[in-house]
C-alpha positions as CSV (number, residue, x, y, z in Angstrom):
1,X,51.3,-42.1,-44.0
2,X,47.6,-41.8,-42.9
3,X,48.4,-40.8,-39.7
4,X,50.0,-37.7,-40.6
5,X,47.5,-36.6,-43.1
6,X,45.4,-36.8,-40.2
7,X,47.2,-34.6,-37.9
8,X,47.2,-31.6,-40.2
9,X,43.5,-32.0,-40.5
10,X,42.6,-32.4,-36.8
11,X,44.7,-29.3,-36.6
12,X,43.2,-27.8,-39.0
13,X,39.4,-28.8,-37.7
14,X,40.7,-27.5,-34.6
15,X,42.4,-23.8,-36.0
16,X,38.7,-23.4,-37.4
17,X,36.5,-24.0,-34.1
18,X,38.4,-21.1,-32.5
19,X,38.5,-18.4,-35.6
20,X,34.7,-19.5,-36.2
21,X,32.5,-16.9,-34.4
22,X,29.3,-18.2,-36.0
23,X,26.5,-18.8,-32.9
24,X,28.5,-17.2,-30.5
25,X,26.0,-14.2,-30.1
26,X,23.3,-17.3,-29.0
27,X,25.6,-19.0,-26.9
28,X,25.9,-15.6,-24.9
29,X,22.6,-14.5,-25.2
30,X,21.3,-17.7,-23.8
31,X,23.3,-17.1,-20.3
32,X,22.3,-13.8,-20.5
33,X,19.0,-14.0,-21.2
34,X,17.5,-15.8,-17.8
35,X,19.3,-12.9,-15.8
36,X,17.5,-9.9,-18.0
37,X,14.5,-11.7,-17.3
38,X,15.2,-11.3,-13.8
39,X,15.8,-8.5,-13.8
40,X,12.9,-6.6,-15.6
41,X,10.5,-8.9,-13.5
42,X,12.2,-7.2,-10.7
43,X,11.9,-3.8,-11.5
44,X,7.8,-4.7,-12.6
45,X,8.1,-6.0,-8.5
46,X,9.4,-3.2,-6.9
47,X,7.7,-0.5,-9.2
48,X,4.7,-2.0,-8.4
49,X,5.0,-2.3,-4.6
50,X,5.9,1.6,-4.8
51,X,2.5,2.8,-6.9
52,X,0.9,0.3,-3.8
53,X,2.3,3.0,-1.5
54,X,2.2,6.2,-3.0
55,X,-1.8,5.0,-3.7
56,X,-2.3,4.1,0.2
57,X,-0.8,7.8,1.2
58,X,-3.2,9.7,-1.2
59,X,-6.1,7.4,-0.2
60,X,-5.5,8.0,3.1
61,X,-5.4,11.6,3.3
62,X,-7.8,12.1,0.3
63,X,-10.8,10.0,3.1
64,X,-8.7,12.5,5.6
65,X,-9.8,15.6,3.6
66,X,-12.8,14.6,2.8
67,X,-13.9,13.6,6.8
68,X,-12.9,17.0,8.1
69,X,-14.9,19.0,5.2
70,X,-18.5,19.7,6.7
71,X,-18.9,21.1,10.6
72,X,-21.1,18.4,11.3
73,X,-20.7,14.2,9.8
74,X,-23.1,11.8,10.1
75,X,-23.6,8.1,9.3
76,X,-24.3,8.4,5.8
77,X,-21.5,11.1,4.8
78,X,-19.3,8.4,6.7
79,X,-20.7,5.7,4.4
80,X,-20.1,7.4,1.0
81,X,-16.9,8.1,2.1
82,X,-15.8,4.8,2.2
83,X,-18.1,3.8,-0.8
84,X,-15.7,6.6,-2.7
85,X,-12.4,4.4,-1.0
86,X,-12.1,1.5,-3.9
87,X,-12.4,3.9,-6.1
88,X,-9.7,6.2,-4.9
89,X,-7.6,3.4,-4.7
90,X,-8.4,1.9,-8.5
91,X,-7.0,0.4,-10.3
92,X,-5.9,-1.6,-7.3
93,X,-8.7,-3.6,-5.3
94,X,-9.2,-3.0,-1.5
95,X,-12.5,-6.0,-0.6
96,X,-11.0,-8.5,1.7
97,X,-7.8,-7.4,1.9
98,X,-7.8,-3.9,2.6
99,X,-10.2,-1.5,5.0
100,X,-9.9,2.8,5.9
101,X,-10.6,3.5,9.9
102,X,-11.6,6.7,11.0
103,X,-11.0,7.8,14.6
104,X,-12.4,11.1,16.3
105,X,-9.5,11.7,19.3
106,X,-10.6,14.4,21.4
107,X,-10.2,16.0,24.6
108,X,-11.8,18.1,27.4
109,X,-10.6,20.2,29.5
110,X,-9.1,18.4,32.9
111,X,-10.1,15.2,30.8
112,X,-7.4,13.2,29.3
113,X,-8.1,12.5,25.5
114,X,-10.2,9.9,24.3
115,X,-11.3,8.3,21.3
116,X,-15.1,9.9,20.6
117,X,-15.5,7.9,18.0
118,X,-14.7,5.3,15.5
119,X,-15.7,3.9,11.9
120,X,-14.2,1.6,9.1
121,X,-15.3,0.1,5.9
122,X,-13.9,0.7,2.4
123,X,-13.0,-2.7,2.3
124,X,-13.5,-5.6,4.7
125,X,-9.9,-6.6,6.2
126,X,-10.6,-7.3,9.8
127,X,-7.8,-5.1,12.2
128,X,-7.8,-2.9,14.8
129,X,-6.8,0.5,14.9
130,X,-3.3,1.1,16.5
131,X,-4.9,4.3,18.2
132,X,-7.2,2.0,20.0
133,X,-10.9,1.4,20.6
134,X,-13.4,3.7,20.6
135,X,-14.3,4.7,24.3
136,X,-11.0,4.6,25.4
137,X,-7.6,6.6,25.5
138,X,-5.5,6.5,22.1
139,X,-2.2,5.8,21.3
140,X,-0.9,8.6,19.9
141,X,2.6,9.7,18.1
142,X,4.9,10.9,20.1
143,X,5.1,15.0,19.5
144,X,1.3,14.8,18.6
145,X,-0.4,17.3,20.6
146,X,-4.3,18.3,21.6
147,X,-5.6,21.2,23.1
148,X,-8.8,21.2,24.6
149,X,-12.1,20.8,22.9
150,X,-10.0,19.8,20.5
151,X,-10.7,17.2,17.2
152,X,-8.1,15.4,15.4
153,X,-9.6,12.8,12.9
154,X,-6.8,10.4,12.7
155,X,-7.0,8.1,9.5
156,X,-5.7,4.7,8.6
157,X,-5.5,2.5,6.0
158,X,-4.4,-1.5,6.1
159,X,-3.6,-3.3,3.0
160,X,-2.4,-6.7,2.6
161,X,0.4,-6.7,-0.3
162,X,0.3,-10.1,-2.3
163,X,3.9,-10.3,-4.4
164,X,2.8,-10.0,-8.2
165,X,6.2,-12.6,-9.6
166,X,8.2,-13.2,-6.7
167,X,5.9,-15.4,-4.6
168,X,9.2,-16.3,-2.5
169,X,9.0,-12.7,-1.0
170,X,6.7,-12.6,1.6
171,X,3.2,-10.9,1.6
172,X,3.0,-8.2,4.4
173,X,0.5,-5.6,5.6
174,X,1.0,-2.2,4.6
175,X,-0.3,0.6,6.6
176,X,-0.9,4.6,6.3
177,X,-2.1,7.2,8.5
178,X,-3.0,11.1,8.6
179,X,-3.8,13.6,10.7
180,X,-6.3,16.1,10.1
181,X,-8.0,18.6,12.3
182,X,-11.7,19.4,11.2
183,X,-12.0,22.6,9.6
184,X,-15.1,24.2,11.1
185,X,-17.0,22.2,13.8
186,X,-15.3,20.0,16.1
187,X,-16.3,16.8,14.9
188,X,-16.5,15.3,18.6
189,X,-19.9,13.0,17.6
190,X,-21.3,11.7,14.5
191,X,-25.2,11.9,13.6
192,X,-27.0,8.9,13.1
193,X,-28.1,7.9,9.7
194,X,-31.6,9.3,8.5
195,X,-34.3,6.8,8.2
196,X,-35.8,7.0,4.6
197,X,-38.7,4.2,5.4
């Protein structure tokens, strides 16, 4: 006699569990929720690592610009230049990990171009220029061309991108470059710096 008392009331226990919806919202948002997460780190990832390099393009031609201004550059233009660099770059840092070369390619006639000369600073990130050294012949894009007594300041700038969430994806350097040719003067040397003392 108990037992079937029982049964309609397990069923019954049972009938209610399914028609009761109560919690079900939390159960779904709690499987949901990690994924969202994900997600919107994600995006704050990738947006990120796209301001990085639309801020390394206008940096780099900004210093570009701003090199082939003047008919005649010198030490100390050079050095606010690249005192101007971090600031161009705000809100994101450039010290160790980052650095702006400038390279003077030129070329004679009957002598094959050369780098005339070559300065970095901005930040301190030690790496060579992918033109080359100064003194010696640069590596240029294929399709760039130079006609003679010719200037084209070629201007790079290394950064080393650190992941902001997703330390599993690896940090990599990011590099830009631009091409000006100087406006007035040729550019072909640089003046020393004046002594003040």
């Amino acid at each position: 006699m108990s037992r079937s008392k029982n049964v309609p009331l397990i069923a019954r226990m049972v009938r209610n569990l399914r028609q009761d919806q109560q919690g079900s919202i939390i159960a779904e948002l709690a499987f949901a929720l990690p994924l969202f997460v994900t997600f919107l780190m994600g995006i704050v990832e990738v947006g990120t690592y796209l301001l990085i390099n639309l801020k390394l393009q206008h940096s780099v031609v900004s210093i570009a610009d701003l090199v082939t201004r003047d008919e005649e550059i010198s030490e100390d233009i050079m050095a606010d230049i690249f005192n101007a660099a971090p600031q161009i770059m705000a809100p994101f840092e450039m010290g160790t990990g980052a650095v702006v070369i400038v390279s003077a390619i030129s070329q004679e006639e009957d002598v094959p171009a050369s780098i005339y000369w070559q300065r970095s600073g901005g930040g301190t990130l030690s790496v060579n220029s992918e033109f080359g050294i100064e003194g010696e012949p640069p590596t240029l894009p294929a399709g760039l061309t130079m006609r003679d007594d010719e200037t084209i300041l070629a201007t790079e700038i290394f950064y080393n991108y650190e992941p902001v969430i997703f330390q599993f994806i690896p940090s990599q350097q990011l590099r830009k470059e631009s091409f000006f040719r100087p406006r007035i003067g040729a550019l072909q040397a640089i003046d020393p710096a004046d002594d003040d003392d």
